[in-house]
C-alpha positions in Angstrom: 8.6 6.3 -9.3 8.1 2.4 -9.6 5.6 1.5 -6.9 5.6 -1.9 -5.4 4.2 -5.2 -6.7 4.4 -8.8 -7.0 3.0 -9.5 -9.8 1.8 -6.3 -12.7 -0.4 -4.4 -12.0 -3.9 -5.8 -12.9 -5.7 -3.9 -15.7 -9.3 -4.7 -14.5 -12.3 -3.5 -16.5 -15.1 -1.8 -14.0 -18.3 -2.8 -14.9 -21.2 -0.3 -14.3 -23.5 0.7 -11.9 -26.5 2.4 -13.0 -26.7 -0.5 -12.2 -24.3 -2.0 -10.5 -22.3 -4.9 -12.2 -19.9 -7.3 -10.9 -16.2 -6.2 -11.3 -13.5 -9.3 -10.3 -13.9 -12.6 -7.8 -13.0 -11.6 -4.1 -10.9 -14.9 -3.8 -9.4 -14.3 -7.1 -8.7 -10.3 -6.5 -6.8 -11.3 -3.2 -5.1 -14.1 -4.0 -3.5 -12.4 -7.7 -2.3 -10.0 -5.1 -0.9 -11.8 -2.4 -3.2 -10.3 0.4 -3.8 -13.3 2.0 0.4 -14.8 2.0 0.7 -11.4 3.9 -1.7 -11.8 6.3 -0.9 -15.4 6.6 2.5 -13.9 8.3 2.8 -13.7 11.8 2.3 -10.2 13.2 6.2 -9.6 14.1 7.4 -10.2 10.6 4.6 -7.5 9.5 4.3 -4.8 11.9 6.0 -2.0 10.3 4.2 -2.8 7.4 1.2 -1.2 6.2 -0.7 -2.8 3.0 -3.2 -0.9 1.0 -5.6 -2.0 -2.0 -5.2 0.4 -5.1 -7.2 1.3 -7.8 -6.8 3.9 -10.0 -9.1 4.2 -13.0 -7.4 5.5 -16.0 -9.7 7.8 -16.8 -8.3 10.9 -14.9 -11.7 12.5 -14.2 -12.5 10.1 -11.3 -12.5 10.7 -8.3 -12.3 8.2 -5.1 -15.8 8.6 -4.4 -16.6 8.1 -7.7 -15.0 4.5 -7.2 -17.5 2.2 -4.6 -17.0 -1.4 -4.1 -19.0 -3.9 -2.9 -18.8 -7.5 -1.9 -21.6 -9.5 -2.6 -21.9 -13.1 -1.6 -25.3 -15.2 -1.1 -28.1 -12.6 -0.2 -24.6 -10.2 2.0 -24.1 -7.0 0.7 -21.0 -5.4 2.6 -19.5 -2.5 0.8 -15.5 -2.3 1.0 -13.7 0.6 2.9 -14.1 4.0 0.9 -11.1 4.7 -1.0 -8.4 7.4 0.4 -7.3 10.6 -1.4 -4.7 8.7 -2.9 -7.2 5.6 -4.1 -6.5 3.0 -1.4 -8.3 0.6 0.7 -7.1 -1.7 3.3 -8.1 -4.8 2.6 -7.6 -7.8 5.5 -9.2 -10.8 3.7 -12.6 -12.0 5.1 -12.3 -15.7 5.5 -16.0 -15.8 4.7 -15.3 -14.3 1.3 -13.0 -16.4 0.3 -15.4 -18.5 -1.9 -16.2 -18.7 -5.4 -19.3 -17.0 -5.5 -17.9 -13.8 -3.6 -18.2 -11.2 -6.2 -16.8 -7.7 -6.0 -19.4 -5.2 -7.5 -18.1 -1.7 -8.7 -20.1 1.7 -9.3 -18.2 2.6 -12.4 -19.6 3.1 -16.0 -19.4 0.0 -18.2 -15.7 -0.4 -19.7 -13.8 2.1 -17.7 -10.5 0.5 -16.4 -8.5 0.7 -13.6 -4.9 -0.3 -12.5 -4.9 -2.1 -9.2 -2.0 -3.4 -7.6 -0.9 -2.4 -3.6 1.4 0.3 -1.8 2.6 -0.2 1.4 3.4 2.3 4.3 5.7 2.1 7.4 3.6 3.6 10.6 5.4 6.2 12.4 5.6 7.0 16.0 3.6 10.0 17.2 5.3 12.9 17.3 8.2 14.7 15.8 10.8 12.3 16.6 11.4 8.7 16.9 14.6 6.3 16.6 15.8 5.5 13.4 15.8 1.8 13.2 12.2 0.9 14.4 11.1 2.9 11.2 14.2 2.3 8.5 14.0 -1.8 9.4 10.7 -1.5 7.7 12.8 -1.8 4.2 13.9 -5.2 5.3 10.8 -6.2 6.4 9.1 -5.4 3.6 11.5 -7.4 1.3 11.5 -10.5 4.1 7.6 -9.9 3.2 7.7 -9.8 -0.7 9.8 -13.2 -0.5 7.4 -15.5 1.6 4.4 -13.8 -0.4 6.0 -14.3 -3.7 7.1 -18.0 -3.0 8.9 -19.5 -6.2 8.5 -16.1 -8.1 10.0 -14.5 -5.3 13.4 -13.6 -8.0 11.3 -11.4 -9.7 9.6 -9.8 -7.2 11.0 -6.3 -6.9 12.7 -5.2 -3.5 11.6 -2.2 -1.4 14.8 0.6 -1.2 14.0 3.4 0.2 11.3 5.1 3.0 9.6 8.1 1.4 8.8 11.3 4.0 5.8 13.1 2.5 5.4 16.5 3.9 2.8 19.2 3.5 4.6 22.4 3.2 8.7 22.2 2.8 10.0 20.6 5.9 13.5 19.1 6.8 14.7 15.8 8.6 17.5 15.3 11.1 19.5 11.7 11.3 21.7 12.5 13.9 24.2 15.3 13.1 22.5 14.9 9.2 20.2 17.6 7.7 17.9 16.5 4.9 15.5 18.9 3.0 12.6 18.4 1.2 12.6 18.2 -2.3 10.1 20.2 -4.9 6.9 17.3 -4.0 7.7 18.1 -0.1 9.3 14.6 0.0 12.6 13.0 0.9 13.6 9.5 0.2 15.7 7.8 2.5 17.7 4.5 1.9 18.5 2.5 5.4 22.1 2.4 6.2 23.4 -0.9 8.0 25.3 1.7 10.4 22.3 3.9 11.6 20.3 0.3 11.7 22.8 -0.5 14.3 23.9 3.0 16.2 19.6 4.3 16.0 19.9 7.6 16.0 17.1 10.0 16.8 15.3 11.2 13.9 13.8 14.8 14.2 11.4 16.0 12.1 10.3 19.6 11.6 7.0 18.7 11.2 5.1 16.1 11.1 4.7 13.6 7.8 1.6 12.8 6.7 3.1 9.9 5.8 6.6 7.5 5.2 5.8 5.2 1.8 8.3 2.0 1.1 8.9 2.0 -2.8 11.1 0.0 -5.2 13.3 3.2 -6.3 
């Protein structure tokens, strides 16, 4: 599955911490990424939008708490969010951060690598059901998003297709008078459809997602 991104993925080297060593400019890390052109949006244009930080180290026998980051700037010390089971942050830009001299520090050996990049995530409603279009329109969002953050790369930039339903057990997901059933990861990938956009059905889950991801494909 190709996951999201503006630009590729970064291939950052993590410097150590047995001792701690600096990793990648805060100003540097969030503009290569386009954090800031998102936030820079008004809220309505990204509301159904959740944007995450990722990074993955290569090496496979990491965990997330193996991965700390800090942000060090002057004498401050304030360590980043701890990364999710799935290796993501959020990551709203601190204007005071966005220096030169803000440094992100990492807790990793010396040479390990990581792929960093973003994923983003529609909220749902609470509950087991909620109308379709308030959660499908996040597909157009997202791409209305990708444009104004890519600016004059914006061509390249991928587009966002599908919502993705990610289950815990098997699980199925009714779109009107439509049944839809969980594939072997407990997920199912939904592309909007101009018609439901417009008629928003009711969309009834049989349990709840953990969560609905916005991917290229």
């Amino acid at each position: 599955m190709k996951k999201l991104a503006l630009t590729p993925l970064l291939l950052l080297s993590l410097a150590a911490h047995a001792d701690e060593r600096e990793w990648h400019p805060y100003k540097k890390l969030v503009e290569d990424l386009r954090f800031d052109k998102f936030y820079a949006l008004p809220a309505a244009e990204r509301d159904k939008i959740n944007l995450y930080l990722t990074v993955k180290p290569l090496n496979k026998n990491y965990k997330p708490s193996d991965v700390v980051l800090t942000v060090v700037s002057g004498n401050e010390r304030q360590p980043l969010p701890a990364l999710s089971p799935d290796f993501r942050l959020p990551l709203v830009p601190n204007p005071k951060w966005m220096t030169d001299d803000a440094r992100i520090m990492t807790s990793l050996p010396k040479e390990e690598k990581s792929k960093v990049g973003y994923e983003a995530l529609t909220p749902l409603p609470d509950g087991l059901q909620w109308n379709y279009a308030p959660v499908m329109s996040s597909v157009g969002q997202m791409n209305q998003a990708i444009k104004k953050m890519a600016g004059a790369l914006s061509m390249f930039a991928p587009s966002a297709k599908v919502v993705i339903f990610k289950f815990h057990h098997p699980a199925q997901l009714k779109v009107g008078n439509a049944v839809y059933n969980t594939d072997a990861r407990n997920q199912i990938r939904l592309k909007p459809e101009t018609a439901l956009l417009k008629e928003n059905p009711l969309m009834v889950a049989s349990e709840r997602p953990f969560e609905a991801e916005l991917e290229s494909e």
